[in-house]
C-alpha positions in Angstrom: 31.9 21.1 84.1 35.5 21.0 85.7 38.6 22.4 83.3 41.0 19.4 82.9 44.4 21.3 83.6 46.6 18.1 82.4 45.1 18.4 79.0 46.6 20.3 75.8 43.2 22.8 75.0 41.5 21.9 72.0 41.0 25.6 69.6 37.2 26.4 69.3 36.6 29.1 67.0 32.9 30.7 66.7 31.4 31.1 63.0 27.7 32.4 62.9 25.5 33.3 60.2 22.1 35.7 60.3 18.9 33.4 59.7 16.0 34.5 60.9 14.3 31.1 61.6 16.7 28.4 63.4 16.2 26.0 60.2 15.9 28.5 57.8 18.4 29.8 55.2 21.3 32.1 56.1 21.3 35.0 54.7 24.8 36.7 55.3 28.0 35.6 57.0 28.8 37.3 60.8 32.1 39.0 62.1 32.3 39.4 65.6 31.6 43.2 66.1 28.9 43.2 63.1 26.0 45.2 63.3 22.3 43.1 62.9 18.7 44.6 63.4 16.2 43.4 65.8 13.7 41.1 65.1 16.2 38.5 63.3 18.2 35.6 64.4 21.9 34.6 64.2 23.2 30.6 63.9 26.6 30.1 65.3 28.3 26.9 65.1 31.2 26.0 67.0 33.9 24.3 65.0 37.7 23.1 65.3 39.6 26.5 65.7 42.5 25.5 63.2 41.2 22.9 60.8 37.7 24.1 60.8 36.5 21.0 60.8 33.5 19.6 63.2 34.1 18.1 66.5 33.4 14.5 67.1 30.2 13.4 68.5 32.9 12.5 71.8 32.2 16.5 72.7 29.4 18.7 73.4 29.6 22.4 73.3 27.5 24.7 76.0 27.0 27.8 75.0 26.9 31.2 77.1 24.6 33.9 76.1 25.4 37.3 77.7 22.8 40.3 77.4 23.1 42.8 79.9 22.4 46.3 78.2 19.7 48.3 79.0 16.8 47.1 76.8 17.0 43.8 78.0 17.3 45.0 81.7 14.1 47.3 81.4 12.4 44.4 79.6 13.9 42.0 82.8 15.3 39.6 80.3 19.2 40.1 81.5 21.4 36.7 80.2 24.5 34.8 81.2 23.8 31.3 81.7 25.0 28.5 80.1 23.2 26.8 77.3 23.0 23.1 75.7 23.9 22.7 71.6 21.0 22.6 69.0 21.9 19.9 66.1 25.6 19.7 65.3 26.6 22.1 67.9 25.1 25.0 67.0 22.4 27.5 68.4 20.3 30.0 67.2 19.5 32.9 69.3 16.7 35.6 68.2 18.1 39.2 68.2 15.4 40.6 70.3 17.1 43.6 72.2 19.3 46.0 71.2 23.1 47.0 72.9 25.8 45.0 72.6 25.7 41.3 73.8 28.0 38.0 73.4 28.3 34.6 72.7 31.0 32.0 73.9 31.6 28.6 72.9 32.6 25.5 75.3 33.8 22.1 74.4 33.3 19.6 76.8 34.1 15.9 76.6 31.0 13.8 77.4 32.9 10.4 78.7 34.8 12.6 81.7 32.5 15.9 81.7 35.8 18.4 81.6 36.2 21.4 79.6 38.8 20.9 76.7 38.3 24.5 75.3 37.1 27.6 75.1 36.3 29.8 72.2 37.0 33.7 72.1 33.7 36.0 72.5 31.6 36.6 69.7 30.1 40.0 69.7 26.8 41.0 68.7 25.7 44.7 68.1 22.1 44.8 68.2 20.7 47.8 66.4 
C-alpha cells in the first residue's frame, strides 16, 4: 500500500478482547501492556479512533503481527508481516509464545489502495 500524503489521516484506535476461540466469547477487556497466559487468544478490532464507531466497508485494515522474543525465535516462528482483516476488521491471534509482542492496525482505502491511517501499537505480554 502507498501513504496518500495529500490526505487528512483518519484516527485508528486498537480495542482487543481475550477469547480463546476466534468466534468464541470474550472473556475480559485488553489494555495495551496487559499481561495474558499462553495457550489463549486475543480479538482486536480496529475501529474509528475518536468516535469509536466502525469503518465503512470503503476501508480494509491489514494488520502487523510482531513476535520477535526468544521463545518464538528458538521455536523459528519470528513475525512481522502484514496481515488481511477477519470479519468486520478484526483478527484473532493465538498467544502461543511468551515475551512481549505487538499488534498494529492499518486502514487502507480499497477504491485507490493508499494508507489513510495508522493505529498506535498494541502490546501484548505473553506470560
Amino acid at each position: 500500500f502507498k501513504v496518500d500524503v495529500s490526505h487528512k489521516e483518519i484516527p485508528v484506535r486498537i480495542i482487543a478482547h481475550e477469547r480463546v476461540e476466534a468466534y468464541g466469547e470474550d472473556l475480559r477487556a485488553l489494555a495495551s501492556g496487559d499481561e495474558i497466559s499462553p495457550q489463549s487468544g486475543i480479538h482486536f478490532r480496529a475501529i474509528q479512533g475518536v468516535s469509536g464507531a466502525p469503518f465503512s466497508n470503503d476501508f480494509e485494515v491489514r494488520w502487523q503481527v510482531v513476535n520477535n522474543d526468544k521463545e518464538a525465535r528458538d521455536n523459528q516462528c519470528l513475525r512481522g508481516d502484514f496481515y488481511p482483516s477477519e470479519k468486520g476488521h478484526t483478527r484473532h491471534e493465538p498467544t502461543k509464545f511468551r515475551g512481549v509482542h505487538w499488534v498494529q492496525a492499518y486502514l487502507i482505502n480499497k477504491r485507490t489502495g493508499l494508507l489513510c491511517g495508522a493505529s498506535d501499537r498494541f502490546f501484548v505480554l505473553i506470560t
